[in-house]
C-alpha positions in Angstrom: 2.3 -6.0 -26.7 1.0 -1.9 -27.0 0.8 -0.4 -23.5 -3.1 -0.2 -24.3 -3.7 -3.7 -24.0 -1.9 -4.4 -21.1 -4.1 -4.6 -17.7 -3.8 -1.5 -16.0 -2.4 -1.4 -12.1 -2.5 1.7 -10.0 -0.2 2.2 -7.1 -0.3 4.6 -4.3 3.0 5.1 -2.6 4.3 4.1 -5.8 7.3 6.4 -5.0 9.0 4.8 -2.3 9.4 1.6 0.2 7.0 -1.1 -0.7 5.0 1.0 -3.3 7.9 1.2 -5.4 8.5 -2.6 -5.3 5.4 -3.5 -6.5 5.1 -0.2 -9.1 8.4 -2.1 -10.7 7.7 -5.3 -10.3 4.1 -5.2 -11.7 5.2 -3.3 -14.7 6.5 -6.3 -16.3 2.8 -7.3 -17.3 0.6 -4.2 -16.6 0.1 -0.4 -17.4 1.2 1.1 -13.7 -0.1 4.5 -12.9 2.2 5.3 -9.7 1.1 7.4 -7.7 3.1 9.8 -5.4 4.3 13.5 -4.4 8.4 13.1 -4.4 9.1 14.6 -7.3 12.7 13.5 -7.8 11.0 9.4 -7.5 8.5 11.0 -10.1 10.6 11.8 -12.3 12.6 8.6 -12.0 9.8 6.8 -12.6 8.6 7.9 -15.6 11.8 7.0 -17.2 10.7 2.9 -16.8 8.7 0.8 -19.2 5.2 0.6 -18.5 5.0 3.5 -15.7 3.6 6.5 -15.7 4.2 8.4 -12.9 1.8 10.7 -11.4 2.0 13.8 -8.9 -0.9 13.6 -6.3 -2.0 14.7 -3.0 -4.2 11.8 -2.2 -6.1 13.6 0.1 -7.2 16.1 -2.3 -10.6 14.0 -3.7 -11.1 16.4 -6.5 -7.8 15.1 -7.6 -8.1 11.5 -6.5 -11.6 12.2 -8.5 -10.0 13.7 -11.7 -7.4 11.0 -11.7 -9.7 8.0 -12.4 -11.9 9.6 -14.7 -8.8 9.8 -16.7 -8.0 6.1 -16.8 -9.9 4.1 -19.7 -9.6 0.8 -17.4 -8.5 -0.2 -14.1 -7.5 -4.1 -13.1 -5.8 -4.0 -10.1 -6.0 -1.0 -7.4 -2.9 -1.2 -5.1 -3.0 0.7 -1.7 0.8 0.6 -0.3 0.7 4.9 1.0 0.9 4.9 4.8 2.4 7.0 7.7 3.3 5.9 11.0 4.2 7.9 13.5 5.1 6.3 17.3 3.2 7.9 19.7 1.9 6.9 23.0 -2.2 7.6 23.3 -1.0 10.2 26.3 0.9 12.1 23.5 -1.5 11.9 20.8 -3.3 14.6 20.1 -6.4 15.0 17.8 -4.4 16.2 15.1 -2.1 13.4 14.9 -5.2 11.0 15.1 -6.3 13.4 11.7 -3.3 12.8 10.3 -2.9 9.4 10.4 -6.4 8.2 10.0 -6.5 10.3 6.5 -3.6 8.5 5.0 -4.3 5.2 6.2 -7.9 5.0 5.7 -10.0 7.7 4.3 -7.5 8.2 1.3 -7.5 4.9 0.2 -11.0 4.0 1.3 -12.6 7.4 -1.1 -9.8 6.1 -3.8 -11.2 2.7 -4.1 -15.0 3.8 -3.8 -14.2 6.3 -7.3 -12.2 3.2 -8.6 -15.5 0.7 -8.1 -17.1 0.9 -11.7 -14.1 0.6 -13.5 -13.2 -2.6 -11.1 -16.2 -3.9 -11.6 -16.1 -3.7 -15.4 -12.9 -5.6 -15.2 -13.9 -7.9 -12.6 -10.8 -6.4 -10.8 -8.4 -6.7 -7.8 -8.7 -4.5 -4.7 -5.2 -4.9 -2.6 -4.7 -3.1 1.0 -1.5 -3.4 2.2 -1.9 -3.4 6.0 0.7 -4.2 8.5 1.5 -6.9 11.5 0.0 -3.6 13.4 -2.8 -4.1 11.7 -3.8 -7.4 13.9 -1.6 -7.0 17.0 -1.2 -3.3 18.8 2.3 -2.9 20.3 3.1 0.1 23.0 4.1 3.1 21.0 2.2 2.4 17.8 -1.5 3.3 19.2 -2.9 5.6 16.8 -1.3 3.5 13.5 -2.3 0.5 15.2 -5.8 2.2 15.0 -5.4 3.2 11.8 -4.3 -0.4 10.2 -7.3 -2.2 12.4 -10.1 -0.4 10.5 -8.1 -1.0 7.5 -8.3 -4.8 7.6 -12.0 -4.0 8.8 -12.9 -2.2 5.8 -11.2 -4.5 3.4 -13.4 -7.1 5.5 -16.7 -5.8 4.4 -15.8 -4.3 1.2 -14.6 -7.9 0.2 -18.1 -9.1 1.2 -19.9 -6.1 -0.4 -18.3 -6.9 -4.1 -18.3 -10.4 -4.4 -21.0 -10.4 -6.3 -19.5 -7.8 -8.9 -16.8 -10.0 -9.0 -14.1 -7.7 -7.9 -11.6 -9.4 -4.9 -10.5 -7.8 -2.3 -7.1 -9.0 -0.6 -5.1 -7.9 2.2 -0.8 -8.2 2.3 -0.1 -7.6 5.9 3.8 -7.3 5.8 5.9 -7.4 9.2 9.1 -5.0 10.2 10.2 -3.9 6.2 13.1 -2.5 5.7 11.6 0.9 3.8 12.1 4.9 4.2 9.1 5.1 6.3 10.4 2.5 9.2 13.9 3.8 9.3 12.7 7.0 10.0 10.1 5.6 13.0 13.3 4.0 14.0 15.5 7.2 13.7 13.1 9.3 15.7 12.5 6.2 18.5 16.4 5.9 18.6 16.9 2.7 17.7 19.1 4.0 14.7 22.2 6.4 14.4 22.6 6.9 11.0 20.8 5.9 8.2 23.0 3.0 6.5 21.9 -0.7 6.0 24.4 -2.4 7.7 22.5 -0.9 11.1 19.7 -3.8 10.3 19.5 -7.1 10.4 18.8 -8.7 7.3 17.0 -11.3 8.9 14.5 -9.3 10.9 13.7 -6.9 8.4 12.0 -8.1 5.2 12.8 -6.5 1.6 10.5 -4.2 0.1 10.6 -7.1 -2.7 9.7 -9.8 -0.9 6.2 -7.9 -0.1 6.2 -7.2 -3.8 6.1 -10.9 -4.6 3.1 -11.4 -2.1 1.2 -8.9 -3.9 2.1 -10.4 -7.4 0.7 -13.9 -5.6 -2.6 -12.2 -5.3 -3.0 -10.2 -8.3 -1.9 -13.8 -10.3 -4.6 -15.7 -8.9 -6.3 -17.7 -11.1 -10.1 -16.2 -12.0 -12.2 -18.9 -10.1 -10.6 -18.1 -6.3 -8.5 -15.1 -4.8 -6.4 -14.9 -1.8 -7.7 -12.9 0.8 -4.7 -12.0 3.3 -1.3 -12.7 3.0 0.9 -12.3 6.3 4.9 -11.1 5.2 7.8 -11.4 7.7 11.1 -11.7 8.7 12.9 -14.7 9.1 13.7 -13.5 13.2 10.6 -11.4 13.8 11.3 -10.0 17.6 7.3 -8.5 17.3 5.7 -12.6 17.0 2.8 -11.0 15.0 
């Protein structure tokens, strides 16, 4: 099968963590556009089947703008780029709100209002992956916590808003994952020396994978229903999201 005629996924994060499973795991059936700014992951990347890896600053909308302009089609629209930074509301200033918010909500929210026609056209799939912050705000994790709640609000009323130009909208809400992004929350919090694997437990972490498999769950829905949220976790999850 020519690349051309496979469905087209794009990926945000696609560099890293949970981003990169699903970039590699989706790539056995669609055209991936992954999206990130490592340039080393880039570069790897572009060396699979079926991914083309592509250098962005996500919140540059020009670029987000140019990007999908330049796509012929677009069938699934993956949102897995995030930040999370632990910080108490005492210490957060309104820059680290900025921060935050911009990543985990106006990126993706301005990527997926430029990506609407071409959903539409393909009666696509809109995926946000949120977080077990996302539903339950822990001490520490105020301003992400913020951040994740008005992403399962927008993915709410966006789902809503396009049912009836058939795209779906789903949600992958994924507990503690063992990914770059939560070793270094853990680094900085303490809870980690150095950065090997044998320092987590297996069973209260989850594989970047086994989020990856929720989202392939969703995007292989069959065309007459879709799944809206899917909750990922651990076997021991010490939160109880």
């Amino acid at each position: 099968m020519s690349t051309s005629s496979l469905p087209v996924a794009v990926v945000t994060g696609g560099t890293s963590g949970i981003g990169l499973a699903v970039a590699q795991d989706l790539a056995k059936d669609h055209q991936v556009y992954a999206l990130g700014r490592n340039k080393e992951s880039l570069a790897q990347l572009s060396l699979r089947q079926n991914i083309e890896a592509v250098e962005i600053d996500l919140l540059d909308f020009a670029a987000q703008r140019a990007f999908i302009s330049s796509l012929a089609k677009i069938n699934v629209l993956i949102h897995a780029a995030a930040i999370s930074e632990q910080t108490t509301l005492e210490n957060a200033t309104p820059d680290v709100w900025q921060k935050q918010f911009s990543i985990n909500l106006f990126a993706p929210a301005e990527l997926t209002r430029l990506a609407l026609p071409a959903l539409r056209e393909q009666h696509g799939q809109i995926v946000f992956i949120n977080s077990g912050s996302g539903t339950l705000a822990l001490p520490g994790h105020t301003v992400y916590s913020a951040s994740k709640f008005a992403l399962n609000a927008l993915a709410h009323a966006l789902r809503g808003e396009e049912s009836k130009n058939g795209v779906r909208v789903a949600t992958v809400s994924p507990g503690p994952t063992d990914t770059p992004m939560n070793r270094k929350s853990r680094e900085k919090a303490g809870n980690l020396l150095q950065n090997s694997a044998d320092e987590i437990d297996p069973l209260e972490y989850s594989k970047p994978e086994s989020v990856a498999n929720a989202v392939r769950l969703v995007v292989s829905a069959s065309e007459e229903t879709q799944i809206t949220e899917v909750n990922v976790r651990p076997r021991h999850d010490k939160a109880k999201r």
